[in-house]
N, C-alpha and C positions, 0 to 999 in steps of 0.2 A: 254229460252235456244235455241240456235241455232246450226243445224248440223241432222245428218241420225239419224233417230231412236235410231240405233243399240249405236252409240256412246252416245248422250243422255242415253238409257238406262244403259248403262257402267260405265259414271256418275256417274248418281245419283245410281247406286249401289255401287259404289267406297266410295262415302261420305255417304254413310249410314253405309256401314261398318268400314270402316275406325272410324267415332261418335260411335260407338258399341265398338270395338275394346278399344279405346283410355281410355274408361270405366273399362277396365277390365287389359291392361297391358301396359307396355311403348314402343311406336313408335319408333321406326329408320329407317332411308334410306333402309335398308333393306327388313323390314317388309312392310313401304308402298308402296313399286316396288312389292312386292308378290301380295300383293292386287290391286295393278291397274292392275296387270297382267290376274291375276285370273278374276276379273271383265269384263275386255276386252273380255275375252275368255268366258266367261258364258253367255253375251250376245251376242256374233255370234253365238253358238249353239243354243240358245235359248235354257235354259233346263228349263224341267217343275219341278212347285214347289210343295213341300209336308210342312206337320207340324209333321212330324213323327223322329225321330233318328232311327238308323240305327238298334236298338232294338224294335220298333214300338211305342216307345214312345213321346207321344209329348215334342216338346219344345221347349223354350221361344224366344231363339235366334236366328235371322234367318241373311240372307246375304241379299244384298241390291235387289237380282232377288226373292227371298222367297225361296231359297231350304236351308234345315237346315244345323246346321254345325252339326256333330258328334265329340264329347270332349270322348277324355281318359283319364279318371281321374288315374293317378299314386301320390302315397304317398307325394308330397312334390308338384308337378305341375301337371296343365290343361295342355293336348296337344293338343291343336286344329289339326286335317289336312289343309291341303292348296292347292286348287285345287283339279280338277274333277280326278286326277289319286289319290288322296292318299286320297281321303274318301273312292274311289272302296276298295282301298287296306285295311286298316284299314274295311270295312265292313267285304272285303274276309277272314281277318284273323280271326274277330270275328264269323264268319261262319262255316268257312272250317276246316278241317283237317291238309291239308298243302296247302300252297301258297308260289307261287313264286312272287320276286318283282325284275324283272328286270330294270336296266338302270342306269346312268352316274351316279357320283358320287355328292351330294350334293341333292338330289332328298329328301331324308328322309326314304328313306328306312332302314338303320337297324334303324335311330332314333324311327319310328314308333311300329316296329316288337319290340323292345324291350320296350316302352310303353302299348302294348298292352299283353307283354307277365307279366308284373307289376300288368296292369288290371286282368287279370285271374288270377293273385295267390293271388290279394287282395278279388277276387267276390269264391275264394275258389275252382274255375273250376280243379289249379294243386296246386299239393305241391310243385313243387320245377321248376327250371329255370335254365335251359345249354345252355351253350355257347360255340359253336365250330365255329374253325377257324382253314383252311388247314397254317399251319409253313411254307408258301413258301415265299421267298424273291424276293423282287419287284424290279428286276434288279439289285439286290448288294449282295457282299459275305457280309454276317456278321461276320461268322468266328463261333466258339466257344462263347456258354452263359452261362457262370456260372451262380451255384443257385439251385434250385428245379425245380422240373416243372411247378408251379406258376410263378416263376420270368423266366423262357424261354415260356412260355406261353402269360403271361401278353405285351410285346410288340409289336403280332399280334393282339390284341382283343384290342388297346388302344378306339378306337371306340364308343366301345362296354362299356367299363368303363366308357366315360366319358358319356355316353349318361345315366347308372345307377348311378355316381355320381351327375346329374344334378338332375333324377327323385328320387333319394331316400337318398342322402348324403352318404359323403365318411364314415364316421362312422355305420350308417344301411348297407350300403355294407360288409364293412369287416365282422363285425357279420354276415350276411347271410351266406356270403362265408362258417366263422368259423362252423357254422351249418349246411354247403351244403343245404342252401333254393337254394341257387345260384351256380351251380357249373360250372367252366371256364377248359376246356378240348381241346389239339389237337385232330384233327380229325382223327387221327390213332389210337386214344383210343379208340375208339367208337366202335374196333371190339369186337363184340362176347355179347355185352350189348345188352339187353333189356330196354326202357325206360319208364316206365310205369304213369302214373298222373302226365307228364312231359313238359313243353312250350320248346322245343328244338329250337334254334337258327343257321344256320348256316349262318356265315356271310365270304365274298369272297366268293362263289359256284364256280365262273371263274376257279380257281383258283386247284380244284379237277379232277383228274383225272375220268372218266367214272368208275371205278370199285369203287373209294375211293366213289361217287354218290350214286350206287346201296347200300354199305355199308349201309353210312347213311340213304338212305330213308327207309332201312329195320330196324332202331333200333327201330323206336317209336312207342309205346304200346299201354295197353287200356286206354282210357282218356288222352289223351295225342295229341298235337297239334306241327306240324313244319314251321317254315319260314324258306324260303331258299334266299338269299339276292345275285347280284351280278352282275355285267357289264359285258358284253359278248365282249366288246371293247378292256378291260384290262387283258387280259388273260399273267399272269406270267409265264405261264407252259414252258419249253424245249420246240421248235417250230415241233417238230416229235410228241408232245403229243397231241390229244383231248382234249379240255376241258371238264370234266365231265358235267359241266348246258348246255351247248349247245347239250351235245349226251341227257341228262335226257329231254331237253324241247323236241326235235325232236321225240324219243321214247315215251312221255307221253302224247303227245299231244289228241292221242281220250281217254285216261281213265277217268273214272268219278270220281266227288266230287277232283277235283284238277284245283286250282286259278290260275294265271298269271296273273300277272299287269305289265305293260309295262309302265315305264317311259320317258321323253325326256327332251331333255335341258330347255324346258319351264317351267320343273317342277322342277328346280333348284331353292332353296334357299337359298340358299348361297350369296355372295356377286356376285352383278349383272353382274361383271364382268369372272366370272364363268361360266356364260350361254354362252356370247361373244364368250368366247374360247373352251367350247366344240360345238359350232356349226359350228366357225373355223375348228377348228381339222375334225368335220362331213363332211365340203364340200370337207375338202382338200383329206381325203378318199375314196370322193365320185367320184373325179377328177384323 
């Protein structure tokens, strides 16, 4: 093989994983742009390698540089993470108390935050799984939504459904819900609760107001874990307003046992075309 170290090394990490991969689920254009990416990037940092998972246990599978992959096993699918931000993240979540997962959209953040919150009420950690999401509209009147609060609820959290229909099917969903294993809440509910043995979710954060922030971060109780999900880019709020995640990160910043992962366009996986233009959009802000 000819070429720098570093690229060689990139390589033959890339085709090691990739032979790994092919074993276990099916390739597309998508999946193999994540992995050349990833790969590239593991061998410019050069990171060092373990045989541990992120619980300290060995294991089998590794990536083409040797540092392990960490899998969250949820009822119906293996989530691998992908890249050096979203194993930190998935570690922090399984760790911490609460963690934030800032950045662009397509990164995996709530995908993750909601597989990991699967994992904990399958390994018994919670009884039950909330899902909150600030009811703001994304530059458009919607007008008037008939229905319950499920059906005016259920159109900001679609997300958030499809990421629990993919890990547990549309059928174990609805039962959950029917039994509040799962329950889907605006975040103006949330006053005056207590959350107790509870994986709480809040997905858009941009999107709350600094006081609707404090709220939430005070519901969750003992035994009980929160992710807070959200782009500091896309802020919907009335332009007089603060965003609540940008006043919670700036205030919380020296307190202990509290995560922040920080995403970027390279940790997009999405279609590749996705990174393109938020890195577009990036310069043109930057300009």
């Amino acid at each position: 093989m000819r070429g720098s170290k570093q690229a060689i090394d990139a390589g033959v990490a890339a085709l090691t994983e990739l032979y790994r991969m092919a074993g276990e689920e099916a390739l597309d254009a998508a999946r193999i742009q994540a992995c050349l990416s990833e790969c590239a990037e593991s061998a410019g940092s050069n990171t060092a390698a373990n045989g541990d998972d992120l619980d300290g246990n060995p294991v089998d599978g590794q990536d083409g540089l040797g540092e392990s992959q960490p899998v969250v096993v949820t009822p119906r699918i293996r989530v691998r993470p992908r890249g050096a931000n979203q194993r930190c993240y998935v570690k922090e979540i399984r760790t911490r108390d609460l963690t934030f997962g800032i950045g662009p959209a397509g990164t995996g953040k709530t995908w993750l935050a909601v597989a990991c919150a699967l994992e904990a009420h399958r390994a018994g950690h919670v009884e039950r799984i909330v899902l909150v999401r600030p009811a703001v509209e994304a530059g458009e009147r919607l007008g008037f939504l008939p229905g319950d609060l499920a059906s005016k609820v259920d159109p900001y959290l679609r997300p958030v459904y499809d990421a629990l229909h993919a890990m547990l099917g549309p059928e174990r969903v609805a039962r959950w819900v029917e039994r509040a294993v799962i329950e889907v809440a605006p975040l103006a509910y949330m006053r005056g609760r207590s959350l107790n043995s509870s994986f709480v979710i809040l997905d858009e954060g941009q999107n709350t107001t600094p006081e609707q922030m404090k709220m939430f971060l005070t519901r969750f109780g003992a035994d009980s874990r929160a992710v807070v999900t959200g782009d500091i880019t896309q802020v919907d709020l009335p332009p007089d307003r603060e965003s609540g995640l940008r006043h919670a990160l700036r205030i919380l910043k020296p307190v202990q046992g509290i995560a922040t992962v920080y995403f970027s366009p390279r940790d997009v996986v999405r279609h590749a075309l996705v990174k393109r233009i938020l890195e577009a959009y990036g310069s043109q802000d930057e300009s």
